[in-house]
FIMI-950348 format. One record per residue (C-alpha): z negated, y negated, x negated. Coordinates in steps of 0.05 Angstrom, whole numbers, padded with zeros to 5 digits, always signed. Layout:
ZYX
...
REM end
This chain:
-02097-01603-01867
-02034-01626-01846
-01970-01649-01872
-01977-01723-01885
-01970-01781-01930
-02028-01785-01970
-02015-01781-02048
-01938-01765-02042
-01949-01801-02118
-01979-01739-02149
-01956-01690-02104
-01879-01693-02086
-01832-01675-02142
-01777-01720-02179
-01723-01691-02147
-01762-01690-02073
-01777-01763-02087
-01704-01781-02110
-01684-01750-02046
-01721-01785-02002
-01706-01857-02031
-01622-01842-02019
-01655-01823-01945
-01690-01887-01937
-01632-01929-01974
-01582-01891-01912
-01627-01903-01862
-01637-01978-01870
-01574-01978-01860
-01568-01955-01794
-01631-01998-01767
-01643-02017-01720
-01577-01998-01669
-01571-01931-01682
-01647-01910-01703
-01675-01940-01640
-01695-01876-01608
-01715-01826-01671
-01787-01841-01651
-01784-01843-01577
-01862-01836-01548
-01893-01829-01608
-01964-01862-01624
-01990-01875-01687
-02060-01899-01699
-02076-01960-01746
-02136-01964-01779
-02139-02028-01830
-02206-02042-01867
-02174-02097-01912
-02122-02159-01886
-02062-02144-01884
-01990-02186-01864
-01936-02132-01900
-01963-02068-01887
-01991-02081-01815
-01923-02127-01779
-01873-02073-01820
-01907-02014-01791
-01914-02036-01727
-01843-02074-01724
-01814-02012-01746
-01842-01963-01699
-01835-02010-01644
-01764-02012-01655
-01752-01940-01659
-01786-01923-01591
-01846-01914-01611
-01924-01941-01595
-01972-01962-01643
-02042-01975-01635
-02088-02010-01672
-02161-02000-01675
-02204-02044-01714
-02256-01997-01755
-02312-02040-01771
-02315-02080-01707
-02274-02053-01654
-02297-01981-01656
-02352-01943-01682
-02336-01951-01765
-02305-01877-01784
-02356-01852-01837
-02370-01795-01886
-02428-01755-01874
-02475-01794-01929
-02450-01859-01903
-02468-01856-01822
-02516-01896-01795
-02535-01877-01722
-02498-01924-01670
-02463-01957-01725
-02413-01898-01747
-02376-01836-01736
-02366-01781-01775
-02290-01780-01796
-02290-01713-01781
-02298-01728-01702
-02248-01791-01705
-02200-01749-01742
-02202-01690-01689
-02205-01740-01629
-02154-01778-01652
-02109-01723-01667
-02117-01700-01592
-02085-01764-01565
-02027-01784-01617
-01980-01774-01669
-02000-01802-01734
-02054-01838-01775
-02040-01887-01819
-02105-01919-01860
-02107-01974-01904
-02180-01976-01944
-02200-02000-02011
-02251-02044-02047
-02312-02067-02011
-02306-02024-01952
-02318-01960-01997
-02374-01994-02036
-02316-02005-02095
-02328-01935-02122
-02260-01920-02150
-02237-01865-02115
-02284-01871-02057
-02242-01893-02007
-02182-01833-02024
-02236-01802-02011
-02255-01825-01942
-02165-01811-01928
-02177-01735-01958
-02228-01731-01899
-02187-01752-01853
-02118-01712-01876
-02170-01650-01876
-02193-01660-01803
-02135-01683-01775
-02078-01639-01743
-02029-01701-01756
-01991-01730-01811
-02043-01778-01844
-02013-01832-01876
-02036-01879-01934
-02025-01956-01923
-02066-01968-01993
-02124-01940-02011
-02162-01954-02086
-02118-01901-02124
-02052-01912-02092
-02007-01952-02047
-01944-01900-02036
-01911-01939-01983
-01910-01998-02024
-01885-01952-02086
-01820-01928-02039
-01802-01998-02020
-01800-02026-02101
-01759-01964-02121
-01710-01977-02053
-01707-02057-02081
-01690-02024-02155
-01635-01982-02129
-01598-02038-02090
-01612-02080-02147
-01594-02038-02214
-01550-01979-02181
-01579-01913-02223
-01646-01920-02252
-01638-01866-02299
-01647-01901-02367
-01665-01960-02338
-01719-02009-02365
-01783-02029-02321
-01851-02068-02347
-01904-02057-02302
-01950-02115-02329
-02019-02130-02306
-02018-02220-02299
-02077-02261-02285
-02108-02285-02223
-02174-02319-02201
-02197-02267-02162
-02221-02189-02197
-02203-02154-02135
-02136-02122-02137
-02135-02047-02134
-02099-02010-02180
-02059-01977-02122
-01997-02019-02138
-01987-02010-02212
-02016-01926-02209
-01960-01915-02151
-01901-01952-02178
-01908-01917-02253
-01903-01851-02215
-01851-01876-02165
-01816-01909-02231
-01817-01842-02278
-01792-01795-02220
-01729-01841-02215
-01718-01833-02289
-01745-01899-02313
-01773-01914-02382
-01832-01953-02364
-01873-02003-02403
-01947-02015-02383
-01968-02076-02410
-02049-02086-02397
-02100-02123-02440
-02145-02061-02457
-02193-02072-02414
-02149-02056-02352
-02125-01980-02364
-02103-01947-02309
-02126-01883-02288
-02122-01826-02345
-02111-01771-02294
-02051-01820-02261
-02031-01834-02341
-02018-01753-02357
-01988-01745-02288
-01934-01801-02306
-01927-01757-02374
-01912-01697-02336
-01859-01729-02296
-01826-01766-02351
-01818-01697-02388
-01780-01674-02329
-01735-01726-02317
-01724-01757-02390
-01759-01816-02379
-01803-01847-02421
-01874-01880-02420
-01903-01941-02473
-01959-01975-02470
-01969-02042-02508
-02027-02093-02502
-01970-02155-02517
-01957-02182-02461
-01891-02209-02492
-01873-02149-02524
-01884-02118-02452
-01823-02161-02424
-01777-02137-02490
-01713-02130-02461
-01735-02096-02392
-01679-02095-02333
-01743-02109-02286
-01813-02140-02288
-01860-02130-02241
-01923-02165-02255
-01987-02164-02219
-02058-02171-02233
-02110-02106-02219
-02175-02100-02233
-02216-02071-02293
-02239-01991-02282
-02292-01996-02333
-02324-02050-02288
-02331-02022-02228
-02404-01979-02196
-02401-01917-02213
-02442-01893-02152
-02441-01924-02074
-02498-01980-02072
-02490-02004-02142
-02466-02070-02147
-02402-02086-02185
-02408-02116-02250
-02378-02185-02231
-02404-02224-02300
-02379-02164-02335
-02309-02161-02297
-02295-02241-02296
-02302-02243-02372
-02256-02181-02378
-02197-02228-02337
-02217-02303-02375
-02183-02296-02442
-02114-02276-02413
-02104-02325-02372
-02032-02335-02406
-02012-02272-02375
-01974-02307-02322
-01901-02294-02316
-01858-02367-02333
-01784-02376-02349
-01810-02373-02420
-01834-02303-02411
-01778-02280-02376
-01735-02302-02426
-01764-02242-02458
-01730-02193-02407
-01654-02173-02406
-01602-02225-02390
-01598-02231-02306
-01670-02190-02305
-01707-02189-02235
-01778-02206-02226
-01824-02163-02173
-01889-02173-02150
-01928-02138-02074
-01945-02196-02054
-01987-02241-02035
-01980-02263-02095
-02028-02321-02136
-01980-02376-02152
-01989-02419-02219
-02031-02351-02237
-01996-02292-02235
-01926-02318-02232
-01894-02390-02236
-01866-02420-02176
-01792-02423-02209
-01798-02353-02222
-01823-02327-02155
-01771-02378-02110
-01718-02376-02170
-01658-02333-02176
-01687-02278-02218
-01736-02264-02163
-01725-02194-02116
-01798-02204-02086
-01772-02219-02016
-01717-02178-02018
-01772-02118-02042
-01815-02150-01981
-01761-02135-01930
-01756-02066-01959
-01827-02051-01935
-01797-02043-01863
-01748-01996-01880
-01788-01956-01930
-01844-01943-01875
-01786-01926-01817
-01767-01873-01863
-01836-01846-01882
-01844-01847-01802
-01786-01812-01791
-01798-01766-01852
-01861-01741-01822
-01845-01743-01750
-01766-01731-01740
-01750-01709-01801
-01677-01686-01777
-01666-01757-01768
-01661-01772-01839
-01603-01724-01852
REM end
């Protein structure tokens, strides 16, 4: 397997991590005049099983811009879908293992974004499907989302906390699930930004209603980290007492772990997972709640974001809100993952 950018989250150190983000914060500033050639010929592959606006126009600004191609191939219609060995169906699929190793032979980079009901919404199914490719591959694989984590996502929110609140080191962050119509958020967002957070040297509060735990193994990762850098970790199941003074909210809704199929071809438990979200439907992110936070506190969300659910419109298009600002920073994160994995001198 190659060097790539698959679960940086669990995998790159604090101080690694901390390094990078002061690389990413230097290069944005020198895009897009003087980083207009750092990726000069290079493809990259796109493969995106879910919508996406962010992930797929930064990307493919961004490597436009710095001389490079990217190509997007559509893996459920436009080719023949990339599949694990249980999953092919003749004419229908191809093994990743081939698409991987083909692909490899003609570019630079892969860069996948897979979650939910295109890996049957078996948590961990589609890392899964990403582990096959970064094993086959001879190229950088990177992940644009998958169900466990969303690192690119993760480098962009710590990028919009730096400009925003200088040194993190002792700062305050609430990572709070919210409300929304829909069940089917991953828990990407949330698993990648307490790692992201806890590297910098944040003390992080996780506000969930209990039903929506994240990940254990993601949980004692976060502890590990934390003991290195002095950070600390709460969890509360107040949603109020989640806000308590933090220096940032960011406040999304994921869905419930418990609730999904344990197996491929088991149905989710949709009865089961819409009565886990009805009773909080308070946990929506107001002036009121907010007033909770420090004084001059900044509210974050990925986006797209369910307005008058998750988050209040005078909240979101308000003053306390760093959402677009954190949008922007998608661009500039990705460049410097790009450039991280493919010109890596660049970043010096």
């Amino acid at each position: 397997m190659t060097a790539g950018w698959l679960a940086p989250d669990l995998t790159m150190n604090a101080a690694d991590y901390r390094e990078l983000v002061g690389a990413a914060l230097a290069f944005k500033q020198r895009y897009p005049q003087h980083t207009e050639c750092v990726l000069r010929g290079k493809a990259i592959y796109f493969l995106f099983y879910n919508p996406s606006l962010r992930t797929r126009s930064s990307f493919q600004t961004g490597l436009s811009r710095m001389g490079g191609h990217p190509i997007t191939l559509d893996p459920q219609n436009g080719i023949y879908t990339p599949a694990l060995p249980e999953a092919e169906i003749p004419y229908s699929t191809e093994r990743v293992a081939d698409v991987a190793r083909v692909l490899s032979a003609y570019g630079d980079a892969i860069a996948i974004r897979m979650y939910g009901a295109p890996a049957g919404w078996v948590y961990g199914g589609a890392h899964r499907h990403l582990e096959a490719f970064a094993k086959w591959a001879s190229v950088p694989v990177i992940n644009m989302e998958c169900d466990r984590f969303h690192p690119c996502q993760a480098l962009a929110d710590v990028m919009t906390l730096r400009e925003r609140l200088g040194g993190l080191t002792g700062r305050r962050l609430c990572i709070s699930w919210a409300y929304s119509g829909s069940w089917h958020k991953p828990v990407a967002v949330p698993q990648s930004l307490l790692l992201a957070a806890v590297k910098s040297g944040m003390d992080v509060t996780l506000a969930h209603p209990p039903a929506f735990a994240l990940d254990p193994a993601v949980m004692n990762a976060a502890e590990k980290f934390a003991d290195q850098t002095g950070a600390r970790v709460r969890v509360t199941h107040d949603f109020r007492d989640g806000m308590s003074d933090a220096h940032a909210v960011y406040a999304k809704s994921w869905c419930s772990l418990t609730h999904l199929p344990a197996h491929a071809g088991e149905p989710v438990d949709e009865t089961a997972m819409r009565a886990a979200f009805e009773p909080h439907r308070h946990w929506c992110v107001d002036q009121a709640v907010m007033g909770h936070a420090a004084p001059n506190a900044g509210y974050l969300h990925c986006l797209p974001a369910d307005r008058g659910q998750e988050v209040a419109d005078d909240v979101i298009d308000g003053p306390q809100s760093w959402v677009f600002q954190q949008a922007a920073n998608r661009l500039h994160a990705q460049n410097a993952i790009m450039a991280h994995l493919l010109n890596p001198g660049c970043l010096a």
